[in-house]
C-alpha positions as CSV (number, residue, x, y, z in Angstrom):
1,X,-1.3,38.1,33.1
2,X,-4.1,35.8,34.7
3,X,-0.8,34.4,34.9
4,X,-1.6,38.0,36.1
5,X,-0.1,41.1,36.1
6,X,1.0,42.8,38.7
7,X,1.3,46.4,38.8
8,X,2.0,50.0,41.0
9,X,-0.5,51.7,38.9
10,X,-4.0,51.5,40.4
11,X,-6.5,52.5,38.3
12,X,-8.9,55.4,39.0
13,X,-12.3,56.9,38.2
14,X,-10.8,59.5,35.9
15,X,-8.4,56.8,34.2
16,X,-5.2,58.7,35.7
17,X,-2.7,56.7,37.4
18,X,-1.8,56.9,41.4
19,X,1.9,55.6,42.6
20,X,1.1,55.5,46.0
21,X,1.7,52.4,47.9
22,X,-1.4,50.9,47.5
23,X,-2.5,47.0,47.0
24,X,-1.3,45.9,43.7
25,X,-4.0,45.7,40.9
26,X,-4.1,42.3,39.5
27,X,-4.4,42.6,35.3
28,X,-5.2,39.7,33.4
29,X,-4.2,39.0,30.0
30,X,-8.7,38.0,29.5
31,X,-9.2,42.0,28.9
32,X,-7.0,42.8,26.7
33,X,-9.2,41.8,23.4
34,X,-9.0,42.7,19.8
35,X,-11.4,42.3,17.3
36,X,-8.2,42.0,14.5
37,X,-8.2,38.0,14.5
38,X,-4.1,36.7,15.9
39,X,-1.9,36.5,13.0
40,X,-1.8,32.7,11.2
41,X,1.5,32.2,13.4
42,X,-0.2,32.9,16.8
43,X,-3.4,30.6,16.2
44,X,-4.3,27.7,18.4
45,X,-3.1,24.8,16.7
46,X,-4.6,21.5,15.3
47,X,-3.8,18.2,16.7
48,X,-0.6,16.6,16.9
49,X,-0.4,14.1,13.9
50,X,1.8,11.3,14.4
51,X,5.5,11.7,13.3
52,X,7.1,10.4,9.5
53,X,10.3,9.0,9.1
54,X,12.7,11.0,6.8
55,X,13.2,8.9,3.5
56,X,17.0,7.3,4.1
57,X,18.3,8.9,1.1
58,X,17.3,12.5,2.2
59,X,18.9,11.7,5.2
60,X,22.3,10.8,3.1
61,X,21.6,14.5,1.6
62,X,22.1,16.0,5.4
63,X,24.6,13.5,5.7
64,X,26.6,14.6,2.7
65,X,26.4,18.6,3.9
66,X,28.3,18.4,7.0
67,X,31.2,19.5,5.6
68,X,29.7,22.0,4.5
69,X,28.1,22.9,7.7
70,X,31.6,22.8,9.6
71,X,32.5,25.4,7.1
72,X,29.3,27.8,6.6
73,X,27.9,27.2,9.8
74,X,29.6,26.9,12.7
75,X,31.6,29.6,12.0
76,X,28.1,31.6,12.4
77,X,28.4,30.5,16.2
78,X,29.8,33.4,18.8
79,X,32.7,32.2,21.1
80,X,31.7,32.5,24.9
81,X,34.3,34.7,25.5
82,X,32.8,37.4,22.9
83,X,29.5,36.7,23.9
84,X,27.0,39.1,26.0
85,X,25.8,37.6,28.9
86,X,22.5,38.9,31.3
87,X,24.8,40.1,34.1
88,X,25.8,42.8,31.6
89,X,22.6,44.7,31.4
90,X,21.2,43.7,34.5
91,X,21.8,45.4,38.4
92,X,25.4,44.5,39.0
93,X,25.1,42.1,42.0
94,X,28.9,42.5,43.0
95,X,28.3,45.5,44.1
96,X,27.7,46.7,47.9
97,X,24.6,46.4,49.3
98,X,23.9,50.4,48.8
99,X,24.8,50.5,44.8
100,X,22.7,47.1,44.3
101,X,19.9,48.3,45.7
102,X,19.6,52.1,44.0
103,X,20.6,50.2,41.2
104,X,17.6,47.9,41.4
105,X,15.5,51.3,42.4
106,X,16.8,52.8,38.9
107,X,15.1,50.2,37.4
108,X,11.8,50.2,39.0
109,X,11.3,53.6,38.9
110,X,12.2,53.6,34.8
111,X,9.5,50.1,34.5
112,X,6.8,51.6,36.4
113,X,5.4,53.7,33.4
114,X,6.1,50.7,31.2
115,X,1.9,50.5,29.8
116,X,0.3,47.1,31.4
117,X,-0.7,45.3,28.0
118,X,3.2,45.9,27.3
119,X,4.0,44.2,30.0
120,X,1.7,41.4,28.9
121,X,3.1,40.9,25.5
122,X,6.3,41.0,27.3
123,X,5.9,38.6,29.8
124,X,4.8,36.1,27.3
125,X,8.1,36.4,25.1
126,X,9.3,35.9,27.9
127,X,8.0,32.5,28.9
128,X,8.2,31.6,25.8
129,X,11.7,32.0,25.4
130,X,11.7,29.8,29.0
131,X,10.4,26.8,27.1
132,X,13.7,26.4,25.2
133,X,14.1,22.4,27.2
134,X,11.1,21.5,24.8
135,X,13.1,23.2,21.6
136,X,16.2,21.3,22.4
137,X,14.2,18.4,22.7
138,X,12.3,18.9,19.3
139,X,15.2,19.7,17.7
140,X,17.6,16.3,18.6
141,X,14.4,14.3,17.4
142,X,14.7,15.7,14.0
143,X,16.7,12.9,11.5
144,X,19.7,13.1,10.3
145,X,20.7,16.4,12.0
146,X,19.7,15.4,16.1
147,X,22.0,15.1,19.1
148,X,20.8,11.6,20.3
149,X,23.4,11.2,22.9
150,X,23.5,14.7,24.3
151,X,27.1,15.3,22.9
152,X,27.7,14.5,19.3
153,X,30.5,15.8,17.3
154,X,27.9,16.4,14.1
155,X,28.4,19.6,13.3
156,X,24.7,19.8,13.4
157,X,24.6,18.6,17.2
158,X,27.7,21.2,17.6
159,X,25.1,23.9,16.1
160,X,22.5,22.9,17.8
161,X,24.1,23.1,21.5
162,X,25.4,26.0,20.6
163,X,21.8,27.3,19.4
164,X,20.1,26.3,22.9
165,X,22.9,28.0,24.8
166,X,22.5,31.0,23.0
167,X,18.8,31.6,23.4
168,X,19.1,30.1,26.7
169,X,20.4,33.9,27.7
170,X,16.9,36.1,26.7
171,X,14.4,33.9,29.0
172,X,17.1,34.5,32.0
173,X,17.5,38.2,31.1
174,X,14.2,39.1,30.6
175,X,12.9,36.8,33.6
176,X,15.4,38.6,36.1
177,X,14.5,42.1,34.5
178,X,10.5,41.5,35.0
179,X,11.3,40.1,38.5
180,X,13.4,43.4,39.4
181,X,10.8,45.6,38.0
182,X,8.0,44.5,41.0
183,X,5.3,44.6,37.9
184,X,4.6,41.5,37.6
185,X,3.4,38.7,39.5
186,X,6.1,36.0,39.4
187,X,4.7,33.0,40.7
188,X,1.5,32.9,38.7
189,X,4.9,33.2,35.8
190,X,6.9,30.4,37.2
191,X,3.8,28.3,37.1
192,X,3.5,29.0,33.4
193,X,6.6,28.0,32.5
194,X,6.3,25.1,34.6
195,X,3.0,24.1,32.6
196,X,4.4,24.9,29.3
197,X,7.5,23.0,29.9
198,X,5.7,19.8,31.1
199,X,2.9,20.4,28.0
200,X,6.0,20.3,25.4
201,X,5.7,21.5,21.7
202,X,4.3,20.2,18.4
203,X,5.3,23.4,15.7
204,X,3.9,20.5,13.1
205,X,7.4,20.0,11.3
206,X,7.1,15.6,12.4
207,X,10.8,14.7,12.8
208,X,11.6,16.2,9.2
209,X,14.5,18.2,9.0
210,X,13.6,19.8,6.1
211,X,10.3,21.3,7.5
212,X,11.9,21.8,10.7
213,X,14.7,24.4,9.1
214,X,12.1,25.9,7.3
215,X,10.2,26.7,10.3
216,X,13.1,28.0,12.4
217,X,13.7,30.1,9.5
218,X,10.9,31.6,9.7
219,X,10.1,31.6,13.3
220,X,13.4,33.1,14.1
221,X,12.5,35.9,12.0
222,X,9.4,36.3,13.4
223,X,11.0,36.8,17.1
224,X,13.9,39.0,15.7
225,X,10.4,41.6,14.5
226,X,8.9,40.7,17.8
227,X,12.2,41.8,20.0
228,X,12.7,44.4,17.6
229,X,9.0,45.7,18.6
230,X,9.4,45.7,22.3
231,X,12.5,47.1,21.8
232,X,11.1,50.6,20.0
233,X,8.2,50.5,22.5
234,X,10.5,50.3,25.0
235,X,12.4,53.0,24.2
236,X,9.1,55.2,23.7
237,X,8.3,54.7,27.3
238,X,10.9,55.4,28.2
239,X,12.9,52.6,29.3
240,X,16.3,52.7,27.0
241,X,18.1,49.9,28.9
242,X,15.1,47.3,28.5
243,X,15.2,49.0,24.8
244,X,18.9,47.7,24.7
245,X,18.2,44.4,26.4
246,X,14.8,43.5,23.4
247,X,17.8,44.9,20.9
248,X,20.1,42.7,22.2
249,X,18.0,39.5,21.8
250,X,16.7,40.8,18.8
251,X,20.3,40.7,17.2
252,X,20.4,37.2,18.0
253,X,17.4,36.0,16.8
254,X,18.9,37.7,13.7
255,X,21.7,36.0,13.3
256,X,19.9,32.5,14.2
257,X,17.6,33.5,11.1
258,X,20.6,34.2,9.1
259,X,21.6,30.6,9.9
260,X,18.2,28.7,9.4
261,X,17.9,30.5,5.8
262,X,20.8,29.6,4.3
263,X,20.4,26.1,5.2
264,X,17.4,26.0,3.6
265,X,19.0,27.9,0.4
266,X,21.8,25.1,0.4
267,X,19.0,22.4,0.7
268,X,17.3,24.0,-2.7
269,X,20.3,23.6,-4.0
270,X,21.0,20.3,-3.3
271,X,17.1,19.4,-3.4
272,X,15.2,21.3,-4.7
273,X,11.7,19.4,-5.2
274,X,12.2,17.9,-1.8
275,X,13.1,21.2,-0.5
276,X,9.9,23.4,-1.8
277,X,7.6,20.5,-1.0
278,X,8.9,20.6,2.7
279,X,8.4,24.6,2.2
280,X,4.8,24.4,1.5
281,X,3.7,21.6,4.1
282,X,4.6,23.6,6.4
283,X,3.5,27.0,4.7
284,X,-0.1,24.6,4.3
285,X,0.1,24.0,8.3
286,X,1.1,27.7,9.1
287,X,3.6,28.5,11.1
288,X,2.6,28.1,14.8
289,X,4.1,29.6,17.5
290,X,5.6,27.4,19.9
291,X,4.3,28.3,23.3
292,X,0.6,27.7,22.2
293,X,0.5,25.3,24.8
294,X,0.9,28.3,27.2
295,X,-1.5,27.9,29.9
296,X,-1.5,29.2,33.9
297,X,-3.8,26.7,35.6
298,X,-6.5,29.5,35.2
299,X,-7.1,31.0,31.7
300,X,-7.7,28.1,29.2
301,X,-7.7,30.5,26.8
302,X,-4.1,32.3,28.0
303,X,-2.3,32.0,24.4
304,X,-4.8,33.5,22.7
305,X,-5.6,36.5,24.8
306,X,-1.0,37.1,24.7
307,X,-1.5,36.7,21.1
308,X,-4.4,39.2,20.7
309,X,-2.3,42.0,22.9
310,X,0.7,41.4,20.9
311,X,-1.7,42.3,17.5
312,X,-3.2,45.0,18.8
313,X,0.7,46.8,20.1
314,X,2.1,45.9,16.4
315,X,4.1,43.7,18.0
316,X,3.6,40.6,15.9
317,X,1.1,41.2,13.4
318,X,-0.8,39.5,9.9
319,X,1.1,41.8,8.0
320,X,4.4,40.8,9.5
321,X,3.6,37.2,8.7
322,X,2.7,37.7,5.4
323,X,6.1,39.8,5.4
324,X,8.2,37.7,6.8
325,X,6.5,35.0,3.9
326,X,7.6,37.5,1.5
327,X,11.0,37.8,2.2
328,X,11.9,34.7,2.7
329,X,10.3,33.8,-1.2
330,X,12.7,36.6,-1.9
331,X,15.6,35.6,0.0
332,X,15.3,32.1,-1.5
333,X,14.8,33.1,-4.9
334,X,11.3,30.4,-5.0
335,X,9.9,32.0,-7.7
336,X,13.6,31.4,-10.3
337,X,14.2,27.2,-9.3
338,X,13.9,25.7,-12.1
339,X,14.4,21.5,-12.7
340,X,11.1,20.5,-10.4
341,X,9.4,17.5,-10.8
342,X,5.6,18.4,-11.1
343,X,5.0,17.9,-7.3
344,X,7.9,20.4,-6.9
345,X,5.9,22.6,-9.5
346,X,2.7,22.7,-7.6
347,X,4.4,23.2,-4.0
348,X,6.2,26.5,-5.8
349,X,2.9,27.8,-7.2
350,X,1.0,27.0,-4.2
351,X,4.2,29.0,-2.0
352,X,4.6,32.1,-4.1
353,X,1.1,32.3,-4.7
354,X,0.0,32.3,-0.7
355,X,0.9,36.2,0.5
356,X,-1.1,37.6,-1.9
357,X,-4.5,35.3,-0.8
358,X,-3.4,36.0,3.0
359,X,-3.4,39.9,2.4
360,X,-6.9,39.8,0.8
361,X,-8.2,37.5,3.3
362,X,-7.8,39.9,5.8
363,X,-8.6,42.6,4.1
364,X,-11.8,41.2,3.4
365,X,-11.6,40.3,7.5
366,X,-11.1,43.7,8.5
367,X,-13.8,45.4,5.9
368,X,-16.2,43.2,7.3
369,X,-15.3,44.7,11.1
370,X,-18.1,46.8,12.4
């Protein structure tokens, strides 16, 4: 990236590729335009707005589910014992010296026809998933449902370490992997994450629960497409076990998903104007990304060049936003609630009324392309 990449394949006049051992090419992310615009998820985002207190009595309604989230949640959580861990799909460093190292050489020689704006799209799932102090962080400041101390017995804490320790897995997989493959220039990485840790996050849900599952239900989607992307492309460059590793992560994300959205359906229940009014505020915000804040020292406009690589690939797209928006209207069954006050009403018009205006948006967007 300008967090550059760093790559074997040197360009030349004819656009072929050499694999001699010549100077590596430096490839930044700044090239690698698209005149699609980055999907509503991937756009810079607004300023931080100050924070709102949750009402007390919707935190008594998160208060009042934790039975139920001992019983329909944690169970969702995978014992460390049945878990995957990176070692398993990485160079297997107890071996001798000899089998590490063709190991490692097996690698490289399957990543080095990995394309370069892969690698970029890549690299940035990558640091994002490396930002996960600032998601714990975000998450504990939510009421009603935060770890405050670092070790609550709330089965909402409970989830919630077990969430971080989870993903904590794919940005230690898929740093090692890059830094094994030689493609990529790993300080200029390291100082990324180091700026995007130290810049934080702001995904616009305040310290409101209700928003704040409603965005990870949606965002964890979004990765589980985005890991599920890399992982096809993968596979059609012909790198199966980085195919297996994006699948791997991909499953999780699932499951994560799986998690987010029926907390969200047993909110409705519970709630249900409260609920859809937190679903459109944060369908009015759009759902950000949240490693906009991604910067390398050098690029000020990093984010948005990852985000314009990962359009053009099909990695995360419009259309899987307005997907992903779809489903979820589907999975929650917005359009069927009945018993709203007229606030509630509005939100649900505005909610399952929003896909549609997306899609012709950017159709009108992409007529208007020269």
């Amino acid at each position: 990236m300008a967090m550059q990449l760093q790559t074997r394949m040197m360009s030349t006049p004819s656009g072929s590729h050499s694999h001699h051992h010549s100077p590596p090419h430096a490839i930044s992310m700044a090239h690698a335009h698209t005149h699609a615009p980055p999907p509503p998820m991937l756009h810079s985002p607004p300023k931080p707005k100050p924070h709102s207190s949750l009402p007390p009595e919707k935190v008594e309604v998160l208060k009042s589910l934790e039975g139920w989230a001992s019983q329909c949640v944690l169970p969702l959580v995978k014992p460390v014992e049945k878990s995957w861990q990176p070692h398993d799909l990485l160079p297997d460093s107890s071996l001798s010296s000899e089998e590490f190292i063709y190991q490692v050489k097996t690698l490289r020689d399957r990543t080095a026809e990995l394309p370069d704006d892969y690698l970029v799209v890549l690299v940035g799932d990558m640091i994002t998933e490396e930002a996960l102090p600032s998601y714990q962080t975000w998450f504990n400041q939510l009421d009603g449902v935060g770890d405050k101390l670092g070790s609550s017995p709330s089965p909402w804490a409970v989830w919630s370490r077990a969430w971080t320790s989870e993903e904590n897995r794919h940005g230690d997989l898929l740093k090692t992997y890059l830094y094994l493959s030689g493609r990529v220039d790993m300080l200029m990485i390291e100082k990324t994450i180091h700026y995007l840790i130290g810049a934080g996050v702001d995904v616009k849900t305040e310290n409101n629960p209700y928003m704040g599952f409603v965005y990870t239900s949606f965002q964890e989607r979004a990765t589980f497409i985005s890991h599920g992307n890399t992982a096809r492309l993968a596979t059609k460059s012909g790198d199966p076990v980085l195919a297996r590793i994006c699948g791997t992560i991909a499953a999780d994300e699932k499951r994560h998903e799986n998690v987010y959205s029926k907390i969200v359906e047993k909110l409705l229940e519970v709630d249900p104007t409260g609920t859809m009014i937190a679903i459109a505020e944060m369908m009015r915000k759009k759902i950000t990304m949240p490693a906009y804040f991604m910067h390398d020292g050098r690029d000020p406009h990093l984010f948005d060049h990852f985000s314009a690589v990962a359009q053009r690939l099909g990695v995360y797209t419009v259309s899987d936003y307005v997907d992903i928006l779809e489903f979820l209207i589907g999975r929650w069954r917005l359009r069927e609630i009945q018993g709203l006050t007229a606030e509630g009403r509005r939100a649900q018009d505005f909610v399952c009324g929003l896909a549609p205006r997306i899609r012709r948006l950017q159709e009108r967007i992409v007529d208007k392309q020269p």
